[in-house]
mmJSON file of the N, C-alpha and C atoms, coordinates in Angstrom:
{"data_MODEL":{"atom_site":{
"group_PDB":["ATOM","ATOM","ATOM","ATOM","ATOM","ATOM","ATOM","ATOM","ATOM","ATOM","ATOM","ATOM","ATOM","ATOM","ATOM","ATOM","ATOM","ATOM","ATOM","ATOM","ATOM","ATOM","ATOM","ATOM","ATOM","ATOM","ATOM","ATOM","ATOM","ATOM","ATOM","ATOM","ATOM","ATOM","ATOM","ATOM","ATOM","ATOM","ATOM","ATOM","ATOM","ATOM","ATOM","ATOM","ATOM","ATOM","ATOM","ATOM","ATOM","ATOM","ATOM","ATOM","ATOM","ATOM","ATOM","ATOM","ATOM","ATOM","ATOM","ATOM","ATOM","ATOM","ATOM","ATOM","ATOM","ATOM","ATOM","ATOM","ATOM","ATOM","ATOM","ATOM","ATOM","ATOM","ATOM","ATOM","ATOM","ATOM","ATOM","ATOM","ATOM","ATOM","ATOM","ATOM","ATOM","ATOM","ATOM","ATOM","ATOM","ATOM","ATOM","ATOM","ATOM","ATOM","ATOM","ATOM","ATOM","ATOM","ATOM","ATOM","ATOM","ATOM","ATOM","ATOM","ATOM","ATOM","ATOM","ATOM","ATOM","ATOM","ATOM","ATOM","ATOM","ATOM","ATOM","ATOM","ATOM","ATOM","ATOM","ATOM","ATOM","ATOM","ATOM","ATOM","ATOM","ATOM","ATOM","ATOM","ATOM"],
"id":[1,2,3,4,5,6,7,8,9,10,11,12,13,14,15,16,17,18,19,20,21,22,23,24,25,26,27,28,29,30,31,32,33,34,35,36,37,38,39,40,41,42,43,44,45,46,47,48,49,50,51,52,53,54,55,56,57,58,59,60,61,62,63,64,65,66,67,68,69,70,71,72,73,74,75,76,77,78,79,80,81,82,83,84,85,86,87,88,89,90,91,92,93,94,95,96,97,98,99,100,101,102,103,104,105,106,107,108,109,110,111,112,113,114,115,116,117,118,119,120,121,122,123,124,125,126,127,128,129],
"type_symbol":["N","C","C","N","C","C","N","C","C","N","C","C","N","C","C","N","C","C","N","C","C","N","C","C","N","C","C","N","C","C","N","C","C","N","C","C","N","C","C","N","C","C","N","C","C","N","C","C","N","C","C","N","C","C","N","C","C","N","C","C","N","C","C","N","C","C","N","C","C","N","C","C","N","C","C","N","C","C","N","C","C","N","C","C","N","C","C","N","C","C","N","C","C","N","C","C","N","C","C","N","C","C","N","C","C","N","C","C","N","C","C","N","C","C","N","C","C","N","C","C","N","C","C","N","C","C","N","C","C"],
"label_atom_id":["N","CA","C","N","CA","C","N","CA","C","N","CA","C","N","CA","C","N","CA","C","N","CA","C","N","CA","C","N","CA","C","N","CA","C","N","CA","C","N","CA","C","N","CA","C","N","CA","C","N","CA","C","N","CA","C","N","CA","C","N","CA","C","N","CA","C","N","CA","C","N","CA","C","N","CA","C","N","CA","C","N","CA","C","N","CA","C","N","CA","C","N","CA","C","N","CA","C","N","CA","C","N","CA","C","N","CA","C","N","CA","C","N","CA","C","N","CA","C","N","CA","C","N","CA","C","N","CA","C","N","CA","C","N","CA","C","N","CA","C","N","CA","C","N","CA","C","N","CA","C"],
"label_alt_id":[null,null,null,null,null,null,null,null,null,null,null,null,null,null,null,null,null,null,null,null,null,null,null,null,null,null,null,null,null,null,null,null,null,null,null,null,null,null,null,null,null,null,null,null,null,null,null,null,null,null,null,null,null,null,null,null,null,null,null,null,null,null,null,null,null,null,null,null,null,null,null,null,null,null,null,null,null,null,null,null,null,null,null,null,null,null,null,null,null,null,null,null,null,null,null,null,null,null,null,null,null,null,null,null,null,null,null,null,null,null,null,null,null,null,null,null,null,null,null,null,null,null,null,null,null,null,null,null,null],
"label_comp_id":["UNK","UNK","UNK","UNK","UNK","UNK","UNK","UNK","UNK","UNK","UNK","UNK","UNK","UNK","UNK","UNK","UNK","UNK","UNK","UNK","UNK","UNK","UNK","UNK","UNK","UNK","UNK","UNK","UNK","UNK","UNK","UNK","UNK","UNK","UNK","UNK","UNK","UNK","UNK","UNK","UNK","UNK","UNK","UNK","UNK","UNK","UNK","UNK","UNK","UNK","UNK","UNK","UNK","UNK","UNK","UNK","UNK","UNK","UNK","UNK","UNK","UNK","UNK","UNK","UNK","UNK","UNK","UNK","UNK","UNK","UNK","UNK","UNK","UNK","UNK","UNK","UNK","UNK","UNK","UNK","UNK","UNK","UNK","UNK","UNK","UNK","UNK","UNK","UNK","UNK","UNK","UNK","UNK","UNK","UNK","UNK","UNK","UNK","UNK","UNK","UNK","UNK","UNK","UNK","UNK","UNK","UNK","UNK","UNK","UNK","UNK","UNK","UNK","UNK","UNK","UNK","UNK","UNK","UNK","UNK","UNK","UNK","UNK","UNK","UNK","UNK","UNK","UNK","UNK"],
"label_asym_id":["A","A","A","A","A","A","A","A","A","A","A","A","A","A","A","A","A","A","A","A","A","A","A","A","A","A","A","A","A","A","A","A","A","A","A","A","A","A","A","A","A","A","A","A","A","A","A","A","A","A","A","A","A","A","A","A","A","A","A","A","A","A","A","A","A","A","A","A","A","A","A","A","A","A","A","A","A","A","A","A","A","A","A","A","A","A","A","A","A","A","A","A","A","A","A","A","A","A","A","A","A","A","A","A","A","A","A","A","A","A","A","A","A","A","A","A","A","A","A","A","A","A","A","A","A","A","A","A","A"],
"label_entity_id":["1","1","1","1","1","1","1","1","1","1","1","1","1","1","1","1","1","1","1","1","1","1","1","1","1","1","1","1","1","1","1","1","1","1","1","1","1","1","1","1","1","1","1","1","1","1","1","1","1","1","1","1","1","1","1","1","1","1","1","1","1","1","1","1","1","1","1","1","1","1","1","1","1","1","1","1","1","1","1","1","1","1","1","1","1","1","1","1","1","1","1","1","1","1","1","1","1","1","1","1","1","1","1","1","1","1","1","1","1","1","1","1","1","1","1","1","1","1","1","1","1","1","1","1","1","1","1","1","1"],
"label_seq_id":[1,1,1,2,2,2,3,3,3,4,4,4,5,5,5,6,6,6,7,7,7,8,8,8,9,9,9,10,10,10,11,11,11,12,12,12,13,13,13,14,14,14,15,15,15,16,16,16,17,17,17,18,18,18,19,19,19,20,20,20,21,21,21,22,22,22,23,23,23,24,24,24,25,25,25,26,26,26,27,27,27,28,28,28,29,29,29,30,30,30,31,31,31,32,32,32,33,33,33,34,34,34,35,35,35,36,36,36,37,37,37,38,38,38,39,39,39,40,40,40,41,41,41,42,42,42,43,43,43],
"pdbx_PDB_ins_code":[null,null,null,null,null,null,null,null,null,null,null,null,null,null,null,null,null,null,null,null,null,null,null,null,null,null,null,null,null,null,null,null,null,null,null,null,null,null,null,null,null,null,null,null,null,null,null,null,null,null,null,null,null,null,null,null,null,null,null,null,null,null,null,null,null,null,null,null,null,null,null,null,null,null,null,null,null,null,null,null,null,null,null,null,null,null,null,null,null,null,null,null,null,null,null,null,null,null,null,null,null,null,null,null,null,null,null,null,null,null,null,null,null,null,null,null,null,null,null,null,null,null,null,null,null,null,null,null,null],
"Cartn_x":[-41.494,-41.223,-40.927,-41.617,-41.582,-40.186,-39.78,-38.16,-37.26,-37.263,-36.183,-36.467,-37.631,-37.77,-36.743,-36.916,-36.354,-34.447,-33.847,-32.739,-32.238,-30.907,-30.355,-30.047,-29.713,-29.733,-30.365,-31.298,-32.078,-31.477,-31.207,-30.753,-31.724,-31.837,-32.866,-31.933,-32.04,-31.49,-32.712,-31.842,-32.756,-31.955,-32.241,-31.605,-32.191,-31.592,-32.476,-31.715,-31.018,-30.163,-29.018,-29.068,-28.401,-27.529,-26.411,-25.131,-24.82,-23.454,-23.171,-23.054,-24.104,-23.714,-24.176,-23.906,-24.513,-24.651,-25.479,-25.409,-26.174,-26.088,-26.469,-26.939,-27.934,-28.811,-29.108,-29.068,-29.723,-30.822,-31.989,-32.609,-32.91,-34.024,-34.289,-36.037,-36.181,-37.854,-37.767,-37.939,-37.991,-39.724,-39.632,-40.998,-41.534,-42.809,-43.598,-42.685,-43.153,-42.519,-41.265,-40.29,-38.405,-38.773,-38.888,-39.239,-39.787,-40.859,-41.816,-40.619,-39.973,-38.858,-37.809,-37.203,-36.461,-36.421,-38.281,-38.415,-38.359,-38.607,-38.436,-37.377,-36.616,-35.442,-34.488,-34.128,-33.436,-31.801,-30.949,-29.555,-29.705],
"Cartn_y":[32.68,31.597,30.31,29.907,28.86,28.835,29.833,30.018,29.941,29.881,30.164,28.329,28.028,26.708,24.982,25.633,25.151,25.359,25.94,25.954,25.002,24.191,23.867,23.759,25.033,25.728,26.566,26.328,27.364,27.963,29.39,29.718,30.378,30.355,30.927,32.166,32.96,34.086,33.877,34.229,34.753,35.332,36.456,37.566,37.939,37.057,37.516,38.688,39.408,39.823,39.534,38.232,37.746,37.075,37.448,36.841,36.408,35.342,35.566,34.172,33.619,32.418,31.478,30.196,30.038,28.639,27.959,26.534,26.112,25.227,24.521,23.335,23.17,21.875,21.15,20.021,19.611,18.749,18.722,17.994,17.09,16.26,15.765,15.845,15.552,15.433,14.004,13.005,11.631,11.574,11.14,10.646,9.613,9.418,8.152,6.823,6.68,5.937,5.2,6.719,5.777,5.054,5.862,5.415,3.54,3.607,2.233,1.408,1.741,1.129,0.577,1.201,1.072,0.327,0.332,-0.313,-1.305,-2.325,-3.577,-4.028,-3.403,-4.207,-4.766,-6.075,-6.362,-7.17,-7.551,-7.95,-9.319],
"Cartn_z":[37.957,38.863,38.093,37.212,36.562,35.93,35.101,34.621,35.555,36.657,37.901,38.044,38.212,38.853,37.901,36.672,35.387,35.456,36.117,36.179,37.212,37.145,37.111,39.01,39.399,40.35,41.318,42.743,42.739,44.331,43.996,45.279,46.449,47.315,48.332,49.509,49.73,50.505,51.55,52.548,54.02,55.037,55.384,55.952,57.43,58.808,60.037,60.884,59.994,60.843,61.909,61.966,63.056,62.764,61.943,61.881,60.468,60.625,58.716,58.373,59.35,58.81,57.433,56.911,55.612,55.09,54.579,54.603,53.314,52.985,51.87,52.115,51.052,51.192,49.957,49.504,48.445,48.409,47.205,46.865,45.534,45.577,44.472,44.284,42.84,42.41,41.976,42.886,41.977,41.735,40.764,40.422,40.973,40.939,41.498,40.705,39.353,38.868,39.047,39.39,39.576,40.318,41.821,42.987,42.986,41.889,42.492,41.952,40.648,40.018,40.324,41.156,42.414,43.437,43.9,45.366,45.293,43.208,43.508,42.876,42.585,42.335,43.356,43.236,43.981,43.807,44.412,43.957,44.408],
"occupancy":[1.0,1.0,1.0,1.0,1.0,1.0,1.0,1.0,1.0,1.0,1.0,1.0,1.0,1.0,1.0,1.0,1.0,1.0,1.0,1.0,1.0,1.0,1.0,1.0,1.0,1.0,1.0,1.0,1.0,1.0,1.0,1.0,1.0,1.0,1.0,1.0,1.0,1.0,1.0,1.0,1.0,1.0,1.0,1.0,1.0,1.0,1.0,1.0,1.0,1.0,1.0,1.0,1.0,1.0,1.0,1.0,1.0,1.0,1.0,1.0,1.0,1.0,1.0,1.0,1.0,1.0,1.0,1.0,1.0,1.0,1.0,1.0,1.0,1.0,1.0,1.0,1.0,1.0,1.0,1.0,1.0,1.0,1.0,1.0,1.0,1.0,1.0,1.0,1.0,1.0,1.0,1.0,1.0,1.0,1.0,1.0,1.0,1.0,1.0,1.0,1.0,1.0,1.0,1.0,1.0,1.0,1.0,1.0,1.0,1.0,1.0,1.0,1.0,1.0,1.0,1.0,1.0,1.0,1.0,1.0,1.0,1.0,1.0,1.0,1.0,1.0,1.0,1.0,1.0],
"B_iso_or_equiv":[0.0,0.0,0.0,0.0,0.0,0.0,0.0,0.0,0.0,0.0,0.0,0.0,0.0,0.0,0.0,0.0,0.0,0.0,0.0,0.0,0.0,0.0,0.0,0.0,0.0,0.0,0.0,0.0,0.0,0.0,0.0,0.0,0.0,0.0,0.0,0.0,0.0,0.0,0.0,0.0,0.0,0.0,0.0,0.0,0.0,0.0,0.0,0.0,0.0,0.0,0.0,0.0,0.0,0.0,0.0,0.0,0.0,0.0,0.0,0.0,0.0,0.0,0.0,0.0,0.0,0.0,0.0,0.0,0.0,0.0,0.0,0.0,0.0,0.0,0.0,0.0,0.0,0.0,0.0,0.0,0.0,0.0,0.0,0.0,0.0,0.0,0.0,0.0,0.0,0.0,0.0,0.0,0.0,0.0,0.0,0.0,0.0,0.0,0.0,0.0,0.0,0.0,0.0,0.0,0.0,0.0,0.0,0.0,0.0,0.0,0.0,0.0,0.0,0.0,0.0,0.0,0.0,0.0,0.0,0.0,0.0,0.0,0.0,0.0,0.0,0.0,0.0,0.0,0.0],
"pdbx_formal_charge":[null,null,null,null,null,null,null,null,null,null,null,null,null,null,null,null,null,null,null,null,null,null,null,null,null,null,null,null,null,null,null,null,null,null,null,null,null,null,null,null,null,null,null,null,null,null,null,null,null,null,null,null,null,null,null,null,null,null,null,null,null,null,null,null,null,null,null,null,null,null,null,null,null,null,null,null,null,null,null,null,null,null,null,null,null,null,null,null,null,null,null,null,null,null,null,null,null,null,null,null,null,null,null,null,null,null,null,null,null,null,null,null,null,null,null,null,null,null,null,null,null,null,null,null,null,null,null,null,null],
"auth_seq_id":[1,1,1,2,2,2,3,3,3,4,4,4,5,5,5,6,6,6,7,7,7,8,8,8,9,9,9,10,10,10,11,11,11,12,12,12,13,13,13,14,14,14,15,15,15,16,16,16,17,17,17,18,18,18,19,19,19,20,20,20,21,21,21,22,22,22,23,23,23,24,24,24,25,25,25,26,26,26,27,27,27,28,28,28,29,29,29,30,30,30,31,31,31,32,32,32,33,33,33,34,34,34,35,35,35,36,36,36,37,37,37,38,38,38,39,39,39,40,40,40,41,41,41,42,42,42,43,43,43],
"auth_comp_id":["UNK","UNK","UNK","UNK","UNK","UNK","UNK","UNK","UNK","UNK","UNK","UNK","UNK","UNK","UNK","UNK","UNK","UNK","UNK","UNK","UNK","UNK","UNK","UNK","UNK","UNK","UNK","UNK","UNK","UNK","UNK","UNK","UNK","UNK","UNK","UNK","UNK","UNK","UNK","UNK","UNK","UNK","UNK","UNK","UNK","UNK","UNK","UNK","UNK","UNK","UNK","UNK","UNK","UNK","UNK","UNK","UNK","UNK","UNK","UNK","UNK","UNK","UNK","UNK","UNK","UNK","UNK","UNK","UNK","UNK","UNK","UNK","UNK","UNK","UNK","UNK","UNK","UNK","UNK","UNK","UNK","UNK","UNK","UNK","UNK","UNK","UNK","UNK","UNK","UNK","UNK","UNK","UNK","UNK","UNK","UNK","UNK","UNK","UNK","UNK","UNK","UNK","UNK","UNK","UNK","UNK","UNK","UNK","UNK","UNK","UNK","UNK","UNK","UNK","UNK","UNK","UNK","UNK","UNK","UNK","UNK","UNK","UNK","UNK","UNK","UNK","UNK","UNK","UNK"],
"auth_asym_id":["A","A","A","A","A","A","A","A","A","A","A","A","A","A","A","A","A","A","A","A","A","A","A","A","A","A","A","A","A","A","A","A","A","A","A","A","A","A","A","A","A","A","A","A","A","A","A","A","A","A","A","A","A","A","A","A","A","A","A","A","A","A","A","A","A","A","A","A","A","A","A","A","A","A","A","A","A","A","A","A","A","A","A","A","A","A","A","A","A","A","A","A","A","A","A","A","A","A","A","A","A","A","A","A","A","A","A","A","A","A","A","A","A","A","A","A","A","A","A","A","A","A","A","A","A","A","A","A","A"],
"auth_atom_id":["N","CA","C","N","CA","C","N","CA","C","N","CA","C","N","CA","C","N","CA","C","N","CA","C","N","CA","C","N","CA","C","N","CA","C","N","CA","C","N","CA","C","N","CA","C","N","CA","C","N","CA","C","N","CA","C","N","CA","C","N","CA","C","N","CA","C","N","CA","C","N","CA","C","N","CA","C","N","CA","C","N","CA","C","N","CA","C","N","CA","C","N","CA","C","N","CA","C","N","CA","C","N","CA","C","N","CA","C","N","CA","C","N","CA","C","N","CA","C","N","CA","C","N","CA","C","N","CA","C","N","CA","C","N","CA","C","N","CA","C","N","CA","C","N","CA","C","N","CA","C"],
"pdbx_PDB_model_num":[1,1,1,1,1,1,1,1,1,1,1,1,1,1,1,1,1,1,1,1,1,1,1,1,1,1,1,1,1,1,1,1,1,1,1,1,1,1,1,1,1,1,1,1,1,1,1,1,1,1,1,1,1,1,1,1,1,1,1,1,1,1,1,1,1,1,1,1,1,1,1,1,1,1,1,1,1,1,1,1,1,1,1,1,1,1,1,1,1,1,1,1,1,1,1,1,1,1,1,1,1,1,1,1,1,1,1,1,1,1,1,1,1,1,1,1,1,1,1,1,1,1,1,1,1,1,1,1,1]
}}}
């Protein structure tokens, strides 16, 4: 699990029988840190 989690790419299959349909989603892991980094910057 840990080697799969480390790539780049992680694909998930799920199969209800019910048709062909197919969709995609993305995410992110921001850290606490960016995040607080972020919240105060301002323009």
């Amino acid at each position: 699990m840990a080697e799969k989690l480390d790539e780049h790419d992680i694909n998930i299959d799920v199969d209800l029988h019910a048709g062909t349909e197919s969709g995609c989603a993305w995410g992110s892991d921001l850290t606490y840190e960016y995040v607080k980094i972020n919240a105060l910057y301002t323009t």
